[in-house]
Every structure is written in structure tokens, then in C-alpha cells.
N, C-alpha and C positions, 0 to 999 in steps of 0.2 A: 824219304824225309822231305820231299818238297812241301812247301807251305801257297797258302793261298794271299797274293798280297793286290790289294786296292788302289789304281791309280787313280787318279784325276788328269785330264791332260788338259783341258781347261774345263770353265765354270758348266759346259754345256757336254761336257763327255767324259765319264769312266767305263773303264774297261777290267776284265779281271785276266790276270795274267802267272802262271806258274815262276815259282823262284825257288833255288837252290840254296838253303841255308851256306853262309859263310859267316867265320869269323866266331864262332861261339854265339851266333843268332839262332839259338835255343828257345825253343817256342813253350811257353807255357800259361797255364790255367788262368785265364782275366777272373780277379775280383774288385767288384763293380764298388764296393763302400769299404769304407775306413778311409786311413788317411795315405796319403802316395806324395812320395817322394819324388819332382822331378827337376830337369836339365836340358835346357835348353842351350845347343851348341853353334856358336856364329863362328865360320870359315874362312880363315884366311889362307888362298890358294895363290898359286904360282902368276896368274895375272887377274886375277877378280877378287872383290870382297866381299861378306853377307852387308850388304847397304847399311840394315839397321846396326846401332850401335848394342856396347850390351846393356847399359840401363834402357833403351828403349825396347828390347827384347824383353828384359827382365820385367818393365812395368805392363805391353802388351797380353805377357802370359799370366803374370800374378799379380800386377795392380803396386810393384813394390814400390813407382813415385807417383802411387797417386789415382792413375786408371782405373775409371769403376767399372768398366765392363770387359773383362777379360777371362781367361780361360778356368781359373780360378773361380772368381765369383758366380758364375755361370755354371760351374758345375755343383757347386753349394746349392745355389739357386734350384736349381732343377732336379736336386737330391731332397730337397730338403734337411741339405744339412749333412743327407748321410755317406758322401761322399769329398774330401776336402783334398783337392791337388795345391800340395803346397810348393815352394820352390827348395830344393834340395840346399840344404846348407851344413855342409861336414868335410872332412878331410878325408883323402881320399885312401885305399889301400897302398898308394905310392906315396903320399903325405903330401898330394896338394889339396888347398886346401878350396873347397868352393862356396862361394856366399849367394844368396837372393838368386840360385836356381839357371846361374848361366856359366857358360867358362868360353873359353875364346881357342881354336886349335889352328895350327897351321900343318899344310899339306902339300908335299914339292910340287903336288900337280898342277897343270891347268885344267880350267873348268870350259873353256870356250869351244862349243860346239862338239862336246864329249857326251856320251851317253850319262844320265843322273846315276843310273847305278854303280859307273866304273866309280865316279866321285864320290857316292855313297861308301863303297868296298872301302875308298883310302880314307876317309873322314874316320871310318870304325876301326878300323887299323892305328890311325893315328889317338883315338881317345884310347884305347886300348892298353898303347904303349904310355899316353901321358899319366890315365886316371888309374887304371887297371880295368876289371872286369864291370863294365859299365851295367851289364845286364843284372850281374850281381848285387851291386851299391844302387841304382834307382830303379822303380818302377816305370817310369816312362823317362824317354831320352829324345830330343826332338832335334832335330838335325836342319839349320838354316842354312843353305847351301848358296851359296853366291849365283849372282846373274851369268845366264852366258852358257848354260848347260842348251845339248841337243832336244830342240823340240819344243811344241807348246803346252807344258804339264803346269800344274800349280803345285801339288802334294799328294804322297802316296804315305801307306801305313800297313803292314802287318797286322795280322788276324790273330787273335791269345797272344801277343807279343809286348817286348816294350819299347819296339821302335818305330817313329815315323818320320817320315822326309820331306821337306816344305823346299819352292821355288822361292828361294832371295826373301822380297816383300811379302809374300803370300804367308810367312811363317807370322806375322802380326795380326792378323785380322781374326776374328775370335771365331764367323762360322766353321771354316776351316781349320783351326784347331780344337773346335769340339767334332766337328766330322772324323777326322784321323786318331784321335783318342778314341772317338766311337767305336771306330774298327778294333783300336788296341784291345778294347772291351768286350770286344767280339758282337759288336754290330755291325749289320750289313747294310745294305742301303734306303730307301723309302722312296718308292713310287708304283706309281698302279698301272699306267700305259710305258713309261719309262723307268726304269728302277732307281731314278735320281730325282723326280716330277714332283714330291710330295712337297710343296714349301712350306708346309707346319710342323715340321721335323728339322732337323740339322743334320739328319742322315741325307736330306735330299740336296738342295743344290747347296756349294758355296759362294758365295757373296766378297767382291772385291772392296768392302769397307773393314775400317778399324773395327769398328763397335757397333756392328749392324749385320744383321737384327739380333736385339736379344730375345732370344727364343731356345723353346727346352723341344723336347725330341715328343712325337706321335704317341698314342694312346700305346698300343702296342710294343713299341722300344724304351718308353719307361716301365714297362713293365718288366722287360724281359733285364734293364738296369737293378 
């Protein structure tokens, strides 16, 4: 049952690395249109915080104070429509209730100089217990992880899946969260000497800006959208 999962370790290196399902991290079939429910999660651990706040989280991925270029818009855009990530807003199978697509969790750990994945494992552990079965109630679930983890990564995601993992700040900027949804989507990367090279795609590199570039994905990978 291992799955194939995408990291980024900065703007200039992904690697592909074998993972062990945990936690009810059940892999299943990416459909690319209709409309998708998501959740963005900001972390508060035992000495570190996710930086951004959650309206600034909230407005980064769906535009909810205001932000015209965001994870949202951008995939309208480049669907033509036939795709709309909205921010998940309902109560949960435990009865919390969540609005504008973020919720806030806290987790006894520290994050300082710990491997991302041990902090991943208790992050899902902990929505687990707050929300119920995350994987269940949204289609995608994005995980801002406070500063201070082991290494220099930006974000990782899952392949058929609905989860991805973002470094602190790196969870706001939109090429990188349409690259890691890409993956969810079951896209792979874009380049022809390097498999991250192509910069007419959002498969290829990510970009350390908020709202830059807006740009939709390669001949090829909208199609395969």
C-alpha cells in the first residue's frame, strides 16, 4: 500500500520519495471538475506557530477578504470554470463547526528541528480527533505547518490524495498551492532537462511570491485536467 508522494525541498529541488499510509491516508481517484470542498489548517505546536493568521490564510487560498489572485480564482481561471475550489463551510461529524475553509488545531509537539512528517502524523492525528474523518468531509485538506521543522523544504502533497503539506509561509503563495493540488490531481511535474524546468506550467518551479505569476498549467497538463 505505499503511495507515491512529491516533495519540494526548496524552489530549485524535488525529489520523489516512498510513504507508508497512516492514519486512514486512503488514497483515492482525483476528479479534476466540479466543485471541491477545502481546509486549510494553521498549527499551533508546543513552541512554534503557523505565522499567518487564519483570515490571512483564508483570504491567500480563496480570496475570502478581498485577494484576487489566489488558489481559488486561479483554478476557475484555468478550468474555465469547470473546476471551483471552494472553502469548506459546515459542521463537522463531531459538531465543529467550520467557516471560509480554515480551522486552527493545536498539537503537544514541537516542531523545532523535527522531521515534517513526524509533525504531519500528529497534525492528522489531531484533526482527526477534533473534526472526525477529514479525508471523508473534504476533498482537499492543506496543512500550514509552523516554522522550525527539520530541513530546507517548502511543500509536499500526495498523488490521488486529499492531502498536502506546506512550510509556515509558503502555504500563501498561490504557485505553490496550485503545484501541490496538482499533484492531488494526479499531476506530475513539467520539465524537459529537469522535471521541474518548464516555467509555463505551475507543475514546474514554485515561486516565493503571494500572487505571482498568475499562470495556468502546459499544453499537455490541461489536458490531462
Amino acid at each position: 500500500d505505499g503511495r507515491r508522494v512529491l516533495y519540494a525541498s526548496d524552489v530549485h529541488s524535488i525529489t520523489y520519495e516512498d510513504y507508508v499510509p497512516q492514519h486512514d491516508h486512503g488514497r483515492r481517484l482525483a476528479v479534476s471538475t466540479g466543485t471541491k470542498a477545502m481546509l486549510a489548517i494553521r498549527v499551533i505546536a508546543a513552541d512554534a506557530t503557523t505565522s499567518a493568521s487564519l483570515a490571512v490564510i483564508g483570504d491567500d487560498w480563496f480570496g475570502t477578504s478581498g485577494d484576487t489572485v489566489n488558489l481559488k480564482s486561479q483554478y476557475s481561471a484555468c478550468s474555465y470554470g469547470a473546476l471551483e475550489c471552494n472553502p469548506a463551510s459546515k459542521t463537522t461529524s463531531t459538531g465543529v463547526a467550520v467557516t471560509n475553509g480554515v480551522h486552527e488545531l493545536t498539537i503537544s509537539n514541537s516542531v523545532t528541528g523535527v522531521d515534517k512528517g513526524v509533525v504531519e502524523a500528529a497534525v492528522v492525528v489531531a484533526g482527526y480527533s477534533d473534526l472526525g474523518s477529514m479525508r471523508n468531509q473534504f476533498d482537499h485538506v492543506m496543512l500550514c505547518l509552523p516554522p522550525g521543522t527539520l530541513g530546507n523544504w517548502i511543500g509536499y502533497a500526495y498523488v490521488n490524495h486529499y492531502l498536502s503539506v506546506y512550510n509556515d509561509d509558503w502555504c500563501n503563495n498561490v504557485s505553490i498551492q496550485m503545484h501541490e493540488i496538482g499533484h492531488n490531481l494526479n499531476l506530475d511535474h513539467s520539465g524537459e532537462l529537469d522535471e521541474y524546468d518548464d516555467k509555463t506550467c505551475m507543475m514546474g518551479y514554485s515561486y516565493n511570491y503571494d500572487d505571482f505569476p498568475k499562470m495556468c498549467f502546459n499544453a499537455p497538463k490541461g489536458r490531462q485536467l
